[in-house]
VOGU-3710 file (C-alpha; in Angstrom, 3 decimals, decimal comma):
1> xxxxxxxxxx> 28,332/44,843/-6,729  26,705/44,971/-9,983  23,554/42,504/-10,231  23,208/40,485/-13,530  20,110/41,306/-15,608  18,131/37,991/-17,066  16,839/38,110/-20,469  14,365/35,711/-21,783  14,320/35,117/-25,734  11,706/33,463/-27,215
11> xxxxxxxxxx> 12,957/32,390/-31,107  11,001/33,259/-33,784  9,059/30,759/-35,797  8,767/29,734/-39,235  5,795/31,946/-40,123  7,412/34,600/-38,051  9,988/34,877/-40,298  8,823/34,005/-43,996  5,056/35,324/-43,969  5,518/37,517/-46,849
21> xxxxxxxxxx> 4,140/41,178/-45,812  1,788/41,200/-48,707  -0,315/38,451/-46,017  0,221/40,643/-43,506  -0,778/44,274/-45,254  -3,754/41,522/-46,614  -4,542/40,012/-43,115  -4,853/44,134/-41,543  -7,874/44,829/-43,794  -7,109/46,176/-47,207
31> xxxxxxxxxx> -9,776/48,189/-49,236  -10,632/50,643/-52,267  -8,123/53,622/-50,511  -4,996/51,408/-49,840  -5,345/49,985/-53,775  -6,076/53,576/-54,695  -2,625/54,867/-53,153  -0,773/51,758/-53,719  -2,010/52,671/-57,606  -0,893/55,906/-57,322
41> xxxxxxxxxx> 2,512/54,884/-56,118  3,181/52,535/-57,984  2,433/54,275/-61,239  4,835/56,637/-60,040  7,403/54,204/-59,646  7,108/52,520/-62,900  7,507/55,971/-64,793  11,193/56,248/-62,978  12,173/52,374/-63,536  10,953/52,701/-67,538
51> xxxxxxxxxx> 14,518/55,046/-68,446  16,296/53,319/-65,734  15,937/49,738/-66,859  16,945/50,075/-70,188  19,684/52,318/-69,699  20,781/49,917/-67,048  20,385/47,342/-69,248  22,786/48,812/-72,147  25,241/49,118/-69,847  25,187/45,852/-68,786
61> xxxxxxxxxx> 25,616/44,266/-71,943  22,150/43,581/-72,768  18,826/44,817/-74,640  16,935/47,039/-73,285  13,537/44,484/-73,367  16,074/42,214/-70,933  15,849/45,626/-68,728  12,358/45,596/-69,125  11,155/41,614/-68,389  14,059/42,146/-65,342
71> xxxxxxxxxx> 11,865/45,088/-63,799  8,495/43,728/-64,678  9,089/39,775/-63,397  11,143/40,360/-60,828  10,030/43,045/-59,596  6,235/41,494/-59,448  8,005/38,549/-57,549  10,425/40,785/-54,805  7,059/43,118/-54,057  4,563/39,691/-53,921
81> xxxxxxxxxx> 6,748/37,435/-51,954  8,945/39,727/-49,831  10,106/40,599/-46,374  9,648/44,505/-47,205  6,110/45,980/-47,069  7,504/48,905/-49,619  10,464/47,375/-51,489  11,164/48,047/-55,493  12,919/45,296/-57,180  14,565/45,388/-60,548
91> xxxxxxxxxx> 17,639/45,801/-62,131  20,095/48,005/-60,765  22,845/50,364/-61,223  25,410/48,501/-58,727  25,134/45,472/-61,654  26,110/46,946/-64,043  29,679/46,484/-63,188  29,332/42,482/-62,336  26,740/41,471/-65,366  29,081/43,125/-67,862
101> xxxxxxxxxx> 31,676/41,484/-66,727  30,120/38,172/-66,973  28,353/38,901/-70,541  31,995/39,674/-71,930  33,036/36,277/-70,738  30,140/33,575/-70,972  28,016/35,961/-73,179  24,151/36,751/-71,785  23,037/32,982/-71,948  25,829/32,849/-69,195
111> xxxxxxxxxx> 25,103/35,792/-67,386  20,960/34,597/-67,756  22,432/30,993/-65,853  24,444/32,643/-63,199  21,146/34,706/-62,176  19,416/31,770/-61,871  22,226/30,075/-60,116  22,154/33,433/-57,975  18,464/33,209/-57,108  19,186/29,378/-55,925
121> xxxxxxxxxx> 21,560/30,453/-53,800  19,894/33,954/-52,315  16,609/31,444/-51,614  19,172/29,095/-49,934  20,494/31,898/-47,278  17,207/33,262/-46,495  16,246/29,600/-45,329  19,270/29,134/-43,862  17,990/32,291/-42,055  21,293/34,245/-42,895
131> xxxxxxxxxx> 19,941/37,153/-43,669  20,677/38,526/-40,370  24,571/38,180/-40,699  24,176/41,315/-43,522  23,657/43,669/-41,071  27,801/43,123/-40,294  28,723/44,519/-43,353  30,652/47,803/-42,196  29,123/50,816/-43,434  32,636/52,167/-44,764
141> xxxxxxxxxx> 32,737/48,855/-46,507  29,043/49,802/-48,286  30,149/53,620/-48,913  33,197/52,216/-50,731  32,007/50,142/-53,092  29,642/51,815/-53,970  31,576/54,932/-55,001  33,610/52,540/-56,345  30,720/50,921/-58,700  29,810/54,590/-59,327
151> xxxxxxxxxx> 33,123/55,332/-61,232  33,082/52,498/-63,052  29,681/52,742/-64,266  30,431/56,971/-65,252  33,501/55,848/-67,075  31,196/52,982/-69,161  29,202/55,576/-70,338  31,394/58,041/-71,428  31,580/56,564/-75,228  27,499/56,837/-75,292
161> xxxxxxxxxx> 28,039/60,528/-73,850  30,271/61,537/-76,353  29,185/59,476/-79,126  33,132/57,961/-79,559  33,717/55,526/-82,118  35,137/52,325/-80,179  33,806/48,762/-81,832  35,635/47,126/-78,648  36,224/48,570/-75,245  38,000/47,348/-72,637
171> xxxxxxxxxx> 36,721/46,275/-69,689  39,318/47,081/-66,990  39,087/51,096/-66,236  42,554/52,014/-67,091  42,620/50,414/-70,037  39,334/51,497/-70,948  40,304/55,319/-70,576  43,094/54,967/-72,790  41,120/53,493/-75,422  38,592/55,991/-75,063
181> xxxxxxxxxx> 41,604/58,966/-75,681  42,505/57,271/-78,514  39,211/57,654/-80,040  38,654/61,443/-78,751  39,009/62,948/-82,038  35,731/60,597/-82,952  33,476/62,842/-80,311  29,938/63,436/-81,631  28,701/66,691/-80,740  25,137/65,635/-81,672
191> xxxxxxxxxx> 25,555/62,624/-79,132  27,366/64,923/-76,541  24,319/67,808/-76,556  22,005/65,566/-76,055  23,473/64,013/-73,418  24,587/66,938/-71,558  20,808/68,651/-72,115  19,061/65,260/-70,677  21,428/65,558/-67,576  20,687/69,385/-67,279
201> xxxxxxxxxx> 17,320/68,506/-67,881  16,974/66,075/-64,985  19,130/68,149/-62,439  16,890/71,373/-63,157  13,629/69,335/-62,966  14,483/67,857/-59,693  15,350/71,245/-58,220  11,879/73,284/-60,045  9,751/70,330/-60,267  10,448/67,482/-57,971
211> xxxxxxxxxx> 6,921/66,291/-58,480  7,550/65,501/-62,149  9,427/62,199/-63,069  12,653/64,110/-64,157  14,454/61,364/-66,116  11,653/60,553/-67,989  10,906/63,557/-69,003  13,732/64,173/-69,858  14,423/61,363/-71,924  11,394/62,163/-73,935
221> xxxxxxxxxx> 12,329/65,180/-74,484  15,669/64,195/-75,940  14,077/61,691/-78,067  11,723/64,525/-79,654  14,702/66,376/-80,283  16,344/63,798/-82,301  13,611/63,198/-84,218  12,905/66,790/-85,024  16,014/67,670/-86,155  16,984/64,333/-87,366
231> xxxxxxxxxx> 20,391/64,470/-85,393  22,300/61,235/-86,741  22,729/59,623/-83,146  22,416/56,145/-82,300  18,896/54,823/-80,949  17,409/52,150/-79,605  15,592/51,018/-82,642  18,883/51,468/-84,788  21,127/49,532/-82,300  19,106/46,617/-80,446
241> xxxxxxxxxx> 15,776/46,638/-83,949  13,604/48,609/-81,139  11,226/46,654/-78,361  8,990/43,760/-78,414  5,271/44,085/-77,398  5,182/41,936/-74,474  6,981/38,792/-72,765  8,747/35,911/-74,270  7,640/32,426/-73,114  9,566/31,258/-70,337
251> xxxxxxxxxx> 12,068/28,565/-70,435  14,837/27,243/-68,043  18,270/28,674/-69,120  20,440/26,088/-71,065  22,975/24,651/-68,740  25,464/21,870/-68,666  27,875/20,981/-65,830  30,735/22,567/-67,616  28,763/25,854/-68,137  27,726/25,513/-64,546
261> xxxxxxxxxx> 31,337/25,500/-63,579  32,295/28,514/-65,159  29,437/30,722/-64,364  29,599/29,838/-60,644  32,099/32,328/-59,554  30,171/35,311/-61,414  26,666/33,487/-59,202  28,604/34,037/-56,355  29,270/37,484/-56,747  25,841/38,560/-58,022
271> xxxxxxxxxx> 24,601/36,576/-54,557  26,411/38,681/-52,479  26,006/42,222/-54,152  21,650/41,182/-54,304  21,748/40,146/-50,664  23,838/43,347/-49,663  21,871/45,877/-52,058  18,218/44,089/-51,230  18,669/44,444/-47,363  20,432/48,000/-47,545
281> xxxxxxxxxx> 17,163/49,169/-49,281  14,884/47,276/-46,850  16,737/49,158/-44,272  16,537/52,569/-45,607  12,604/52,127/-46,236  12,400/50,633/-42,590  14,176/54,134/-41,323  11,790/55,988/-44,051  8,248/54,542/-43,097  9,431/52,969/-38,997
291> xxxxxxxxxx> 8,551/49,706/-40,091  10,789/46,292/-39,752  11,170/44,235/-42,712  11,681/40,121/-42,676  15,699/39,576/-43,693  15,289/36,081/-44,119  12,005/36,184/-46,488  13,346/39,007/-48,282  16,218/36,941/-49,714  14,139/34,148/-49,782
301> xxxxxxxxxx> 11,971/36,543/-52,383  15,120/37,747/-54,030  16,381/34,448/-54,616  12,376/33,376/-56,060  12,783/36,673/-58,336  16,373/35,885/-59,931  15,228/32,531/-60,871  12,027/34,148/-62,116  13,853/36,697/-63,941  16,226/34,243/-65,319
311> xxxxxxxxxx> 13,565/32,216/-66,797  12,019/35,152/-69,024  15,558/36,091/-70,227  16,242/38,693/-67,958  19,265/39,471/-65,378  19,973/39,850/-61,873  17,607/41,500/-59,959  17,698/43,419/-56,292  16,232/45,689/-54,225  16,815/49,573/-55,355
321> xxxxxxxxxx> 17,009/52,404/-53,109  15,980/55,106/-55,251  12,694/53,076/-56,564  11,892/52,504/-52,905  12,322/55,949/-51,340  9,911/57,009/-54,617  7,845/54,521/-53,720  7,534/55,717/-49,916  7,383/58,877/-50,627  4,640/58,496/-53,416
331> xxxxxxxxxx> 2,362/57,351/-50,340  2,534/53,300/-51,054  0,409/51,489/-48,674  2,333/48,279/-49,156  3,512/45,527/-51,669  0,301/45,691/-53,624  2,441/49,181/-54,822  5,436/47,026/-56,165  3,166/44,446/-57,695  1,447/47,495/-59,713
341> xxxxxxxxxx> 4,646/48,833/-60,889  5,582/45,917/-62,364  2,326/46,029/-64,521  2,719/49,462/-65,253  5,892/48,495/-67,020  3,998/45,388/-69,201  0,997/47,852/-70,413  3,905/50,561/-71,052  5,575/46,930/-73,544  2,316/46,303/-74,894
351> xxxxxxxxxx> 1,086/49,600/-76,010  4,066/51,554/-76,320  6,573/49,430/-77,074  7,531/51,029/-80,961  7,960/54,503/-79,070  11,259/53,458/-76,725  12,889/52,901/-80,393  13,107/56,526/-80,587  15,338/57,028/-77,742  19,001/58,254/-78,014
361> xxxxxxxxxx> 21,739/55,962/-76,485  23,181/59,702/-75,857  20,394/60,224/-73,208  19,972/57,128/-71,524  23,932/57,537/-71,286  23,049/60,815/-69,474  20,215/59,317/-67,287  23,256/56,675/-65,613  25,850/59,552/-65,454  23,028/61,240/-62,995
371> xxxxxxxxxx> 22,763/57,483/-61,025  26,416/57,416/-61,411  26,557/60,520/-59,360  23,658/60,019/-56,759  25,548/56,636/-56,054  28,477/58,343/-54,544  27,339/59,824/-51,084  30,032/62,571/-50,624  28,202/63,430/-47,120  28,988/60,197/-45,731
381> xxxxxxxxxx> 32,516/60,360/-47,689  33,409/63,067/-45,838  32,234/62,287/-42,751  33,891/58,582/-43,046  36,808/60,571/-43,704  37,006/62,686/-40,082  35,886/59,476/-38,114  39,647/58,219/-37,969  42,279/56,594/-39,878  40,611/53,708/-39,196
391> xxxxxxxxxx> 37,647/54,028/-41,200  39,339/55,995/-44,094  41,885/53,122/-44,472  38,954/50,684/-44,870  36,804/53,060/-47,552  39,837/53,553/-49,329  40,689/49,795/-49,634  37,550/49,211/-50,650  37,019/51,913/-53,411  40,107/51,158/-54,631
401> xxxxxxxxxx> 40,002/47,309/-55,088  36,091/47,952/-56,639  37,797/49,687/-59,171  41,328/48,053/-59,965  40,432/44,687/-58,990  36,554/43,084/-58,305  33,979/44,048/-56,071  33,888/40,804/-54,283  37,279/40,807/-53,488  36,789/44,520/-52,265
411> xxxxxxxxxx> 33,987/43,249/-49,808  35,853/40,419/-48,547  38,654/42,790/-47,962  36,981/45,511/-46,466  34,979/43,202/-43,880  38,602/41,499/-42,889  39,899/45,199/-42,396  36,884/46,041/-40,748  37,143/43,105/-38,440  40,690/43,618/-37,464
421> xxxxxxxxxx> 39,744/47,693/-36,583  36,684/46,199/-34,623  38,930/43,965/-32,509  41,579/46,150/-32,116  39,371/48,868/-30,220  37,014/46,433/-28,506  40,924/44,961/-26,786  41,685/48,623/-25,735  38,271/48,288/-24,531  39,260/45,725/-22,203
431> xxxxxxxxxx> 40,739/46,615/-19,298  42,047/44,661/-15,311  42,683/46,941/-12,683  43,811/45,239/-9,317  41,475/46,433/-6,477  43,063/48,275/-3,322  42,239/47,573/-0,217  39,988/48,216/2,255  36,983/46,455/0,642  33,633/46,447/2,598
441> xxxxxxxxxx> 30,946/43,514/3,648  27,522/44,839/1,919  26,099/44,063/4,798  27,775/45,923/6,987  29,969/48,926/5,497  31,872/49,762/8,264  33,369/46,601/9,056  36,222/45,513/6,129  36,663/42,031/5,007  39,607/42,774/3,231
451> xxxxxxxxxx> 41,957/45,374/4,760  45,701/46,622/3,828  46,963/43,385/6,010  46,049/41,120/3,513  48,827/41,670/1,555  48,777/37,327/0,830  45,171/37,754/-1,401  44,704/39,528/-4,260  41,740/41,120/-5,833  41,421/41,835/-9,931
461> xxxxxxxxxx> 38,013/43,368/-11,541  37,932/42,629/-15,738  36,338/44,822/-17,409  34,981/44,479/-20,460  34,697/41,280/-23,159  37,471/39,056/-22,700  38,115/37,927/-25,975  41,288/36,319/-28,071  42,066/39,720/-28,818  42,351/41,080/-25,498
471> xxxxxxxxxx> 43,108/38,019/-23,686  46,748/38,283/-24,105  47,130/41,550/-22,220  44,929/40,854/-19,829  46,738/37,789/-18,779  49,890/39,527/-18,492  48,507/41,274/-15,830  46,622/38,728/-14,425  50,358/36,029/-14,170  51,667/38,369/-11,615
481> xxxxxxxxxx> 51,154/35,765/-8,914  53,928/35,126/-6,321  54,358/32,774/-3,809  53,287/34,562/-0,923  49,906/35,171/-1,964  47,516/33,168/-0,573  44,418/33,397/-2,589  43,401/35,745/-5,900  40,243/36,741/-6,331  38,708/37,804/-10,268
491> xxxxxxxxxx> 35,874/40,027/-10,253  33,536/38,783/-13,678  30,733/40,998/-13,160  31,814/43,718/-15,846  32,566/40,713/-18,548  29,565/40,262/-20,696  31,332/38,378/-22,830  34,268/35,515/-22,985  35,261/33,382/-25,720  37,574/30,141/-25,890
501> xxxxxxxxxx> 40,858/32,387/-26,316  39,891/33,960/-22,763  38,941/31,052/-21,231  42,066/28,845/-22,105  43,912/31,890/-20,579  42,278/32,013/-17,370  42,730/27,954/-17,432  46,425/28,595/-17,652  46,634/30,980/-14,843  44,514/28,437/-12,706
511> xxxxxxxxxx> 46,939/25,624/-13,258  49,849/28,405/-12,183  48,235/29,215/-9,169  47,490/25,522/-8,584  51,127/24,994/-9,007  51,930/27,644/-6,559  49,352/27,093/-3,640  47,365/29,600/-4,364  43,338/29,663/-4,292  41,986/30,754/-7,466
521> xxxxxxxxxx> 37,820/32,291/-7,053  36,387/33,510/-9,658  33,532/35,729/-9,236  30,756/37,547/-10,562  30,385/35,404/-13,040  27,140/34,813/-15,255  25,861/31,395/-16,348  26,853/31,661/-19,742  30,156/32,415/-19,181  30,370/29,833/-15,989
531> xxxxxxxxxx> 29,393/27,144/-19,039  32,426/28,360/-20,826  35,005/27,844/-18,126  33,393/25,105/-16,825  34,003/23,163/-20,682  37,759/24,094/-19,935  37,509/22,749/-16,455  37,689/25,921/-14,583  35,373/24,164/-12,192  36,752/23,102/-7,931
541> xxxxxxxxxx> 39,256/22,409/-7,085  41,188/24,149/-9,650  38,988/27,204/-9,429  36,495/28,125/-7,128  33,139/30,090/-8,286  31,552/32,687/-5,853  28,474/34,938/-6,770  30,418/38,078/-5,748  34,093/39,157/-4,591  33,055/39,466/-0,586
551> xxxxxxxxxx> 31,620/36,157/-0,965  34,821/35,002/-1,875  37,112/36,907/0,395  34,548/35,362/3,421  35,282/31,785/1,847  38,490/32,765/2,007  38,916/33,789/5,521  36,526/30,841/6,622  39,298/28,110/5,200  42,437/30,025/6,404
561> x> 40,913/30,204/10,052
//
């Protein structure tokens, strides 16, 4: 008979699970080399988030300097206090969707109050030690939406890439496409050449020199172009007055309870996007670098970053993927690498600040189109796709409600679709098969304890979790008791798992048999799930507990001679 293997499981204390890893990279020895290549790194870093944060910025509804105080505070904060030894925070492309949103409806001092709101809440799961309960998200859930968000962000910049005239877009994507074919005969070809040479730019710099930081490059280079030939395109300096030299004072957003209301369900939703995207990217650095980040003080940093943000006039901030895997591959040595970037960023504000006015909407356009298309992972697409129905059902759902409806209403959906596939395969999982006789003693294999004359006891082996959603099947099988069976006989020892739903079934079939004069034994069964039956009274005389199915059948025998 199968033996039952113990576990012990110690829980993990406080300081196990919030000691941010810049202590513990600190606490192994840290010297001139690790701040050399965590300078190194993080230099690189900050010369990829410079284009990205204020193009994701414009997007989002706000100035490009919000971009900027978002990467440089919050991303100081997520690398100083976090769970990840080589997390990048920032603002981020999977935003875009939500903070534009709220900006069209409670304008940025809303947006700036929901972030804030957002960090409370993030620093509330992480303590609640939550962070865990991520990890359940299904992946076709996280491919979805995020192809989803990928669309959405593509078709937001295609008035920047073509230069259209549109002084009010629509937000929803249908709408917004027709809008933006009314407009067509406004294209700019200025605007569209240099966006289509900053994307051709970055695509043939990646593929010649992946050493050189493509979209910077290339958004220089487009900005030298439109000052050279004086190409009459939008910049920053003619559309947001250009970029201050450093950081505003901080001050706590302006709130009242009625504003609170409001913003709350756009908090919500940047809460569970930041937790998603921050531990997705913790994840993908562990599998980069074999490490194992801290969920819980990563959202606990997350949530300390928001609020940071939030208080310098910035947006929402998370964890990025493509920062991160820069930042590992760069050679980063741990958070000190983060903290740097973030630095990088202010001495890039205070120095350089009147150069970023020079820069063409048209090519920061061009630098999300390229994040628009890196978001959608057509590998996993396609192999999503030839997994089953199951999964392609679920990544549908969830591009398609990202799109036409909201993103959180596309998560929820996709983890309740997600769910239901999970249970329906772990119930086919689940299988009783009755037992045919002759059954041997294990101590003594040639001698039967149950042979084909004991046609009055029964013997059933579970296998598998017996759970609400196979509990009804299996207890179809399991009600075939007549009235000429003496005694029937369940074999636990292939259950590692049993809810209430299975439990109140077997409690049913024990009052049957009970009814019917028929011994009930249930055996094989572990202490965890003897607890469970035993708190629906599963315990002698309506049931009888035996540590393994001959111990039973000899129990038997003993009372009937």
């Amino acid at each position: 008979m199968q033996q039952h293997a113990i576990s012990s499981y110690t829980r993990p204390n406080f300081a196990a699970l919030f000691t941010p890893k810049l202590v513990t990279v600190l606490r192994e020895g840290y010297g001139a080399a690790e701040l050399h290549r965590d300078a190194i790194a993080g230099l690189t870093v900050a010369i990829v988030a410079l284009p990205l944060s204020m193009a994701i910025a414009i997007a989002s509804g706000a100035t490009p300097a919000q971009g900027l105080y978002t990467a440089i505070v919050g991303g100081f904060l997520v690398s100083a206090l976090g769970g990840s030894r080589f997390q990048i925070g920032g603002p981020a492309g999977a935003f875009i969707v939500l903070v534009a949103a709220a900006a069209a409806q409670h304008g940025m001092s809303g947006v700036i109050l929901a972030t804030f709101l957002s960090g409370l809440m993030l620093a509330a799961l992480g303590m609640l030690r939550l962070g865990s309960f991520i990890k359940f998200i299904p992946f076709p859930v996280t491919v979805g939406f995020t192809a989803g968000i990928a669309v959405i962000i593509f078709a937001s910049q295609i008035k920047p890439l073509l230069g259209l005239n549109l002084p009010h877009e629509p937000g929803p994507l249908l709408q917004k496409l027709l809008a933006l074919w009314g407009v067509r005969g406004t294209v700019s070809p200025s605007a569209a050449a240099v966006a289509a040479g900053t994307i051709l730019a970055i695509v043939a710099l990646r593929r010649w020199q992946p050493r050189w930081p493509a979209m910077l490059v290339a958004v220089a280079l487009a900005s030298v172009a439109c000052a050279v030939f004086n190409l009459p395109i939008a910049t920053i300096s003619s559309q947001f007055g250009g970029i201050p030299s450093g950081l505003p004072m901080p001050h706590l957003p302006a709130f009242s309870l009625e504003k609170l209301q409001q913003v709350f369900p756009a908090a919500v939703s940047f809460t569970l996007l930041g937790a998603i995207e921050s531990l997705l990217s913790a994840v993908v650095a562990d599998g980069m670098t074999g490490r194992q980040h801290r969920s819980n003080c990563e959202l606990v940093a997350q949530g300390v970053a928001n609020m940071g943000a939030a208080v310098f006039g910035g947006f929402c901030v998370t964890g990025t993927i493509a920062r991160t895997a820069t930042n590992v591959r760069a050679g980063a040595h741990g958070p000190v690498a983060g903290m740097l970037h973030a630095l990088f960023i202010l001495v890039f504000m205070v120095f350089a600040a009147p150069l970023a006015g020079y820069i063409p909407l048209a090519a920061l356009a061009g630098v999300l189109a390229v994040v628009a298309w890196n978001m959608i992972e057509t590998h996993a697409i396609g192999l999503l796709l030839r997994s089953g129905w199951g999964e392609s059902v679920v990544l549908a759902a969830t591009f398609i409600l990202t799109i036409f409806r909201d993103l959180t209403e596309a998560i929820v959906v996709g983890l309740a679709l997600g769910s239901v596939l999970f249970i329906h395969r772990m119930s086919r999982a689940t299988a009783v098969a009755k037992l045919a006789p002759p059954l041997a003693n294990n101590t003594d294999h040639n001698t039967p304890i149950l042979d084909p004359s004991d046609n009055d006891i029964v013997v059933y082996r579970i296998n598998g979790a017996l759970f609400f959603g196979a509990s009804a099947t299996i207890g179809c099988v399991l009600d075939n008791i007549h009235d000429t069976h003496r005694a029937l006989v369940i074999d636990f020892s292939a259950v590692p798992f049993l809810d209430a739903s299975g439990a109140h079934m077997i409690a049913g079939l024990a009052q049957k048999a009970q009814r019917r004069g028929t011994q009930l034994w249930l055996a094989g069964t572990s202490a965890e799930i003897r607890n469970t039956l035993h708190t629906h009274g599963l315990r002698p005389p309506l049931a009888q507990h035996a540590p393994t199915i001959e111990a039973a059948l000899q129990h038997i025998h003993q009372s009937a001679a």
